[in-house]
N, C-alpha and C positions, 0 to 999 in steps of 0.2 A: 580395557579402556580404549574407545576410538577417536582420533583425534579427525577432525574436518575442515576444510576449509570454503569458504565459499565464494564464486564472486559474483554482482550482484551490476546489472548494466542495462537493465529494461527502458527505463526514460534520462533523465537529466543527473540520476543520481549513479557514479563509480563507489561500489561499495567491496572491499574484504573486508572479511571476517573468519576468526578460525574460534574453533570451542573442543573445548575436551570432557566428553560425555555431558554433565550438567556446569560443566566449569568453563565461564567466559576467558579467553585468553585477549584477545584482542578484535576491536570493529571498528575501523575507519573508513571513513564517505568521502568525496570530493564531489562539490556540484558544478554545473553548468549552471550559468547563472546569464540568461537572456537580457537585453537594452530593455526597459523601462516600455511597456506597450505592443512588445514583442513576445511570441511565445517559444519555444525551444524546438529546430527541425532537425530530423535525422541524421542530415551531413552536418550539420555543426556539431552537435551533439556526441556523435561518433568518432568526430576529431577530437574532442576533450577528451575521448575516454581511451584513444588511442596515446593522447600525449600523455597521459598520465598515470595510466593502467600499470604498468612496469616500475614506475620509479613507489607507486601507493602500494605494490607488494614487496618491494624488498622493503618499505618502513614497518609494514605489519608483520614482515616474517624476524625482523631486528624486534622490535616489541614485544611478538611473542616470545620471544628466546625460543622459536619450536625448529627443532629441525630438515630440512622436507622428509629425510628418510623416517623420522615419527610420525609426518602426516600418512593417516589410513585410506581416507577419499577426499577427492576432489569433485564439489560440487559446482551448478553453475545455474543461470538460469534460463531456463530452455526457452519459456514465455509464458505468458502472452507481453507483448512491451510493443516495443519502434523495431523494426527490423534491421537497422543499422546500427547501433549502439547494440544491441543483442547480440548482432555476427562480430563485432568487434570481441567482445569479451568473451564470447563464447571459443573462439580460435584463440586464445592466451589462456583459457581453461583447457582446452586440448590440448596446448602445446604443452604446457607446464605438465599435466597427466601421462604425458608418453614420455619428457624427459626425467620424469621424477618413477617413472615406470608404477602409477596408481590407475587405479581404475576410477573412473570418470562418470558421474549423475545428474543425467540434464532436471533439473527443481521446478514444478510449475510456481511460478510466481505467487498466485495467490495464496495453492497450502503453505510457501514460507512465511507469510504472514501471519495463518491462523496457527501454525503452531509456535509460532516465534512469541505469539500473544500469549498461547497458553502458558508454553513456558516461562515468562516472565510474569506471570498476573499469578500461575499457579490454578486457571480455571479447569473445572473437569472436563464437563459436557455440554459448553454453553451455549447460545445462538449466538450465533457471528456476524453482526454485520460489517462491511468490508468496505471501505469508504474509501479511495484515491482518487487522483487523478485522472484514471484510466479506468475504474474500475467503480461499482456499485451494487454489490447483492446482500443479498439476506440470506444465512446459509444455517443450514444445522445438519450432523453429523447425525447417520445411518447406515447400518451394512454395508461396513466397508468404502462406504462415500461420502465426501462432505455435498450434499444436496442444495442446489439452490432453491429458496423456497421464493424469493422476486426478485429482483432485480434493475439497472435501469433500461429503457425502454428503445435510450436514443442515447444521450451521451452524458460522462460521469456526473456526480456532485461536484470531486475537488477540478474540474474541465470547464463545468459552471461560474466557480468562483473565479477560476483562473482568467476567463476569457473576458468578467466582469471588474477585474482589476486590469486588465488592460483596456478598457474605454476608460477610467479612469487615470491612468498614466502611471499608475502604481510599480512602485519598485517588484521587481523577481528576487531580491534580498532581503531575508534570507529565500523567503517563497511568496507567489503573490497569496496566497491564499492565508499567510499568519498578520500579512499588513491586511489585509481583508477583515480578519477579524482583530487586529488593535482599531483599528479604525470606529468598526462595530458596536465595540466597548464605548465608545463615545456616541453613539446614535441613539435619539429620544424617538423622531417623529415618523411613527408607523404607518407604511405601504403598503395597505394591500396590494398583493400579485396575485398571481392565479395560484390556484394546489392541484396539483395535478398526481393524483394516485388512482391507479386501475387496477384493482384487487390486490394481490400484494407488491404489483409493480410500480416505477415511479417513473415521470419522466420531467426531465429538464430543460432541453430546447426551448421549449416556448417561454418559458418564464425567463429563460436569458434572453430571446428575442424582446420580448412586451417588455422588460426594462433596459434592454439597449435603446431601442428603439423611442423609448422616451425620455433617455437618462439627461438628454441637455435640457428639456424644456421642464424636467422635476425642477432639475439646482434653479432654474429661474424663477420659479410657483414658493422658492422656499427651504427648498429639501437641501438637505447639505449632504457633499459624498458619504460622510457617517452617517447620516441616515439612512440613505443607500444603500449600503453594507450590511449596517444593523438588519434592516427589511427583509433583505434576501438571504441571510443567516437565517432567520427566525423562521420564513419562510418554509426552507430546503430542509433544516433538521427537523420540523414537523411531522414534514411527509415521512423523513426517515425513520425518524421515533415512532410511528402511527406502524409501519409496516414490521418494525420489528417486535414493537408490542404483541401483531397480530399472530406473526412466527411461535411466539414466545406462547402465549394461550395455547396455538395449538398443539406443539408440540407437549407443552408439561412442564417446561424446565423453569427453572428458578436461577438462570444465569444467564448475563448479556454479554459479551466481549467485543470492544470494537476498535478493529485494527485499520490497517492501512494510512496512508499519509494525512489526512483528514480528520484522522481519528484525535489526532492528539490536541486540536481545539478544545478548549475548555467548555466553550459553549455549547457545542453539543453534547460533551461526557455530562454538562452539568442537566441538559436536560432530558438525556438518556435516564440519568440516577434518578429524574423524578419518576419518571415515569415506573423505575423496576420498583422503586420503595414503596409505591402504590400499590407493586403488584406481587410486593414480597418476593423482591427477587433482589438480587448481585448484580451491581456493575462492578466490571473488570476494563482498564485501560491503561495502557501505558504511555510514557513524556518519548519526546520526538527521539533520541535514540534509539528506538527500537519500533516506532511505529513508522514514519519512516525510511523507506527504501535500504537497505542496510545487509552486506555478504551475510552478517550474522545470522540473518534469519533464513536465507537460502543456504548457511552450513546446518542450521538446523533440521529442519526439514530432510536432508539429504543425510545426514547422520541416520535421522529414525528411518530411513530407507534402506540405510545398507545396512544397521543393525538389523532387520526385519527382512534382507535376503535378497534387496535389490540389485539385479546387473542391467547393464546396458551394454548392449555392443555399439563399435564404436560407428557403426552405419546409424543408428539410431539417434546416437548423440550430436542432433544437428539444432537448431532454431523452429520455432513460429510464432509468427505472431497472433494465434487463436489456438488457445490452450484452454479449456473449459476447467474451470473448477471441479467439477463433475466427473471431468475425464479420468481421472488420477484414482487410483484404489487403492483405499489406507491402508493397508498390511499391518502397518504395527499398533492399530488399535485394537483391542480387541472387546472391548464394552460396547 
């Protein structure tokens, strides 16, 4: 039995988590929560996670009832994230490692996600798309590597939403990107914008340009922020649903899984699932606990690392901010 811990500080979100083999013990978050129009920078962000980092693990180590000498490793997240919030956390992972005398695993970010997904959906072998803030690719698992098969080109989906709920004035509570879509839910009057897909890749920038750039003189023509929302939802998850469709063909598979903070809009799982049921396939998703940002998933991942023989020395266990999904070789899969 291994027990792990994780802690989890790439962007806005302070996450532990600890699990014992397939047994959730405890996963608590604390966010950074930016003014209204404003988006979240390094040094602020860093100081949240320093003010809070300390008092959010002794609550999760009282919750667990675990005690450090039961924990087996100590994971962390190595990157890819903000380089400031990263060093933060990652120095309170090494500290706690050498005073609890465990050995220490720096987590790429993204595999905690896709296994964090599998393990809680229960998917085998499915194609991943990976949707944050930071992040946007289209992955499927091969020798030893989760492979990216597109990607984005310029900057994330949930970076798109985010920076278009700030010309709106939208709250960052709970995130801009869920008043994004309550918003949406209420939006009839359809916008074309551009679609911008380049073989299996996508790109963003511009369609957030072409409707900032226009966004005051739409509301005057008629367009209400819901509509605005709705448009660029419908828009975005297109490209997305179109590119992981293509994955999905090529590869063979009959399962979709789609993790990261973005993932957990309804609106896209809902039209992800049309698209698999067309094509005789499985949607797999999980509710905002675990999609996300959250330690849990980066104990995950670090778990099946050091069951599977992973060490790090402690020269290696440092930060960056460019961490390829690709980079990382899965050891403990073996299909």
């Amino acid at each position: 039995m291994v027990v792990a811990i994780g802690f989890e500080g790439s962007a806005n979100k302070l996450g532990i988590g600890i699990l014992r083999d397939d047994e959730i013990l405890v996963n608590l978050r604390k966010t950074y929560i930016s003014p209204p129009g404003e988006g979240f920078l390094p040094k602020e962000t860093a100081l949240h996670h320093r003010q809070n980092i300390l008092s959010l693990l002794d609550e999760v180590l009282k919750k667990s009832r675990i005690k450090t000498e039961e924990i087996d490793v100590v994971c962390y997240t190595k990157g890819p994230g903000m380089g400031a919030p990263l060093a933060c956390v990652a120095v309170v992972a090494r500290t706690v490692a050498q005073l609890w005398n465990k050995p220490l695993l720096g987590v790429n970010h993204c595999i905690g996600h896709i296994e964090m997904g599998r393990f809680i959906t229960g998917a085998g072998n499915p194609i991943v798309l990976y949707v944050s803030g930071g992040n946007t690719q289209v992955i499927a698992y091969s020798r030893k590597r989760y492979r990216i098969f597109g990607e984005t080109i310029d900057i994330a989906v949930g970076n798109c939403l985010d920076r278009f709920a700030r010309v709106l004035k939208l709250s960052n509570d709970p995130s801009p990107g869920y008043n994004i879509e309550c918003l949406a839910k209420k939006g009839s009057k359809f916008l074309p914008l551009p679609y911008c897909v380049k073989g299996m890749d996508v790109s963003f920038s511009g369609i957030l340009t072409y409707i900032e750039e226009r966004s005051d003189k739409l509301l005057k023509e008629g367009y209400t922020p819901e509509d605005l929302c709705y448009s660029l939802q419908e828009n975005v998850f297109a490209m997305l649903v179109e590119t992981t469709e293509r994955a999905l063909a090529h590869v063979g598979s009959n399962e979709v899984l789609i993790v990261g903070g973005v993932g957990c809009n309804l609106r896209l799982q809902e039209m992800m699932k049309i698209m698999c049921e067309e094509r005789g396939a499985k949607l797999y998703a999980t509710d905002e606990r675990f999609c996300i940002d959250n330690g849990l998933m980066i104990a995950k991942a670090g778990l099946e690392m050091f069951k599977s023989g992973w060490k790090m020395k402690w020269s290696e266990c440092g930060i960056t901010q460019r961490y390829r999904t690709d980079e990382v070789e899965v050891t403990w899969r073996n299909d």
